[in-house]
C-alpha positions in Angstrom: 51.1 -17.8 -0.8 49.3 -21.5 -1.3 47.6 -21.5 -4.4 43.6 -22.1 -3.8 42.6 -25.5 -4.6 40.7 -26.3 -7.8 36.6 -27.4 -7.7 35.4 -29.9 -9.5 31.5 -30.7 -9.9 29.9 -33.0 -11.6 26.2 -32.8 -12.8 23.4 -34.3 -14.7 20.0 -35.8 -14.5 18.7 -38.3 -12.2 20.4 -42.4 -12.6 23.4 -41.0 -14.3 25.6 -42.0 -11.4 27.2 -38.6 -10.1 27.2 -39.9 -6.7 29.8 -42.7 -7.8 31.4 -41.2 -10.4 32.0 -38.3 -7.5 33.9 -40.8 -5.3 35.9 -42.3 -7.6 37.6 -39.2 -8.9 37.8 -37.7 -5.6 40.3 -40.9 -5.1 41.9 -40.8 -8.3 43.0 -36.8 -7.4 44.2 -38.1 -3.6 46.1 -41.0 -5.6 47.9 -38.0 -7.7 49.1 -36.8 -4.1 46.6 -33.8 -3.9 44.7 -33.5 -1.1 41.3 -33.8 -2.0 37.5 -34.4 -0.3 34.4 -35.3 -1.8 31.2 -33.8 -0.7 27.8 -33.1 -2.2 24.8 -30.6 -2.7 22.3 -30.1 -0.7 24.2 -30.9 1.9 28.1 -31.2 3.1 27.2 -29.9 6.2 24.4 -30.7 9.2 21.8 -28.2 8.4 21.7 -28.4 4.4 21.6 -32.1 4.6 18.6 -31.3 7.1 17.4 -29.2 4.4 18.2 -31.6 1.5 15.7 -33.9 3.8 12.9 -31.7 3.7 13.4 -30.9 0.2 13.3 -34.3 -1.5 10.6 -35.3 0.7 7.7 -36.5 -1.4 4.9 -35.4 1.4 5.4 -31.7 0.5 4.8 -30.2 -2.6 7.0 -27.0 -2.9 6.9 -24.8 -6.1 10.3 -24.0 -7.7 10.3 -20.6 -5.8 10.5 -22.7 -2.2 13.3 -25.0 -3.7 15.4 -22.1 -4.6 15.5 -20.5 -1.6 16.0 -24.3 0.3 19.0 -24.8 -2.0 20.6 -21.4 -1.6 20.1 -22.0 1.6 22.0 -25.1 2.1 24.4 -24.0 0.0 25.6 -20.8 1.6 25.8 -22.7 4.7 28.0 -25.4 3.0 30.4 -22.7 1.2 30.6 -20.6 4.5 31.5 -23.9 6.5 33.2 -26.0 4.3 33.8 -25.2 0.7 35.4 -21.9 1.4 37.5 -22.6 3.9 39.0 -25.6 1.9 39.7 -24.4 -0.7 41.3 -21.7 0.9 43.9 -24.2 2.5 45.0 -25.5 -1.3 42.7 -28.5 -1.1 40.7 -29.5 -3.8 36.7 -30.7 -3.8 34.9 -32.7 -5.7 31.2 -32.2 -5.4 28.1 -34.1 -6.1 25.9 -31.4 -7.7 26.3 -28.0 -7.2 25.1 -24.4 -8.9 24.7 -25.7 -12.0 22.1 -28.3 -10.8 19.9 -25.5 -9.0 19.7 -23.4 -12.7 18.6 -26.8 -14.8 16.1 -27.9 -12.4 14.8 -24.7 -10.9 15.8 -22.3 -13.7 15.0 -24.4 -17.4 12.4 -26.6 -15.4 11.3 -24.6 -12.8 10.8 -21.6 -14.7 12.7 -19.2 -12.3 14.7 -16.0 -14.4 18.1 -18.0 -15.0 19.5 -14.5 -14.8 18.2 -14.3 -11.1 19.4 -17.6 -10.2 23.4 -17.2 -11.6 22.9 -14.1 -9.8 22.0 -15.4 -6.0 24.9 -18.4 -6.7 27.3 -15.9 -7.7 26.6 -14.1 -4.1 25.9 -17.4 -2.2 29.2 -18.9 -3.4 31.4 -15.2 -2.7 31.9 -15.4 -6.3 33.3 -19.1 -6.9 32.6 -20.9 -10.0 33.5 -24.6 -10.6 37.0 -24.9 -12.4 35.6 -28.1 -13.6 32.2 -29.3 -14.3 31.4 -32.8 -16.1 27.8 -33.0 -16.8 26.7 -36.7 -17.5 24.4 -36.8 -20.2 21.7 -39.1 -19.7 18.3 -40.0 -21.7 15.6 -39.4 -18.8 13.7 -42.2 -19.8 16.6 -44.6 -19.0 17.7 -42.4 -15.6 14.3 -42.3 -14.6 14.1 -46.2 -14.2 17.9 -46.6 -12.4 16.8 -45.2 -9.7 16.1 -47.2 -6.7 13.7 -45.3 -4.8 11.8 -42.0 -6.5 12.2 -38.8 -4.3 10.3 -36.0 -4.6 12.6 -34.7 -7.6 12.8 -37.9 -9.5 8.3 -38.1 -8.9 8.1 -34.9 -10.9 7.9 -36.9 -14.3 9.5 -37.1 -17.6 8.4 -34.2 -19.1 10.2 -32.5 -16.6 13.2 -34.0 -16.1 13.5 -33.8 -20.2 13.6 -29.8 -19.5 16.2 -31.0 -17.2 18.1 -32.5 -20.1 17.4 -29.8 -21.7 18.9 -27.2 -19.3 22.4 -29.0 -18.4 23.3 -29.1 -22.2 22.6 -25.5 -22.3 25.0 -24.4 -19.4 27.3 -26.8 -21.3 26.6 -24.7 -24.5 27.2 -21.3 -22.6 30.0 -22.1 -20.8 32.3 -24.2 -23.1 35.5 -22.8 -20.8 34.9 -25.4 -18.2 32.4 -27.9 -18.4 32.7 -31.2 -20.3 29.9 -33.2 -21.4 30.3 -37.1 -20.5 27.9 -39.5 -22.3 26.2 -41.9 -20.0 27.5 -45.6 -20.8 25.5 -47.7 -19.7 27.9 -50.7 -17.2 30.9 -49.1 -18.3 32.0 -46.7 -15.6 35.4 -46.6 -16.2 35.1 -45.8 -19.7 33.4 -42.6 -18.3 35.7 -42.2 -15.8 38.7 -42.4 -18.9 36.5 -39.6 -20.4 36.6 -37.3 -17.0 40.3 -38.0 -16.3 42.0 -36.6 -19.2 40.3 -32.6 -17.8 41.6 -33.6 -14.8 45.0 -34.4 -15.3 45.1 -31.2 -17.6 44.0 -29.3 -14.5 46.2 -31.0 -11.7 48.9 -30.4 -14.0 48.4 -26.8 -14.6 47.9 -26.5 -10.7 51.0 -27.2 -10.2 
């Protein structure tokens, strides 16, 4: 029986570059012949990235409680149609954000029961948890200002996004088993990427 593949997520504040540092360890896995795709949350598929629209539009203001059940809702839709599925053929993922994400910035700055949310990912997901998470740790002051254009998320202030900080080094904290924290260098990507690598090789080679 194919082994499932392994999930790997990588999380943090706003500017620390998760998009990119997503897409080049997606290729570095493919380049250690595992077959690998790199996708992120909200979205993956056409209806959350409809939702991830509606959500990081800055003409509504939603309270924590609306965001919650928007990102749940992408998400099951991703896991059911993608994420699942995958993994369930012995690929491997790479994702742009995922559970951990929706607990910092709904849960530690929202203000939602953190209890509540594990709970729903835990049923949204059937269960799967990240083998892998790298959270890049990055002062919000210096994240806020990398980004190019401010979506509703990134508008929310610095306050906020410091309980954001806050919340991602906690998860860390309580779940030392599989998530790494990366320091954010600042023009030195591949010195982060070194960082990420070495819990990756660990994990391809355990995979196989």
């Amino acid at each position: 029986m194919k082994k499932r593949g392994r999930l790997i997520t990588i999380e943090g504040g706003e500017g620390a570059g998760k998009t990119t540092h997503a897409g080049i360890l997606k290729n570095y896995i493919s380049d250690q012949d595992v077959s690998c795709e790199c996708a992120r949350e909200p979205g993956g598929v056409k209806a959350a990235e409809e939702i991830r629209v509606l959500l990081k539009d800055k003409k509504y203001d939603f309270p924590p409680l609306i965001e919650l059940s928007g990102m749940e809702t992408a998400r099951i839709l991703f896991y059911n149609q993608r994420v699942i599925p995958h993994l369930e053929r012995g690929n491997w993922m790479v994702l742009d954000r995922s559970i951990d994400s929706t607990v910092a910035y709904q849960g530690y700055a929202g203000g939602i029961d953190i209890d509540t949310i594990q709970e729903i990912n835990k049923i949204v997901t059937r269960g799967i948890t990240p083998d892998l998470t790298f959270i890049l740790d990055i002062d919000p002051e210096i994240g806020l200002g990398m980004e190019d254009e401010t979506d509703r998320f990134g508008a929310k202030g610095l306050e906020y996004h410091k309980k954001v900080r806050e919340g991602f080094l906690q998860i860390a904290k309580d779940n030392p088993e599989r998530c790494v924290v990366i320091p954010y260098i600042k023009d030195n990507i591949q010195g982060m990427q070194n960082g990420m690598r070495e819990y990756v090789d660990r994990l391809i080679l355990g995979h196989s």
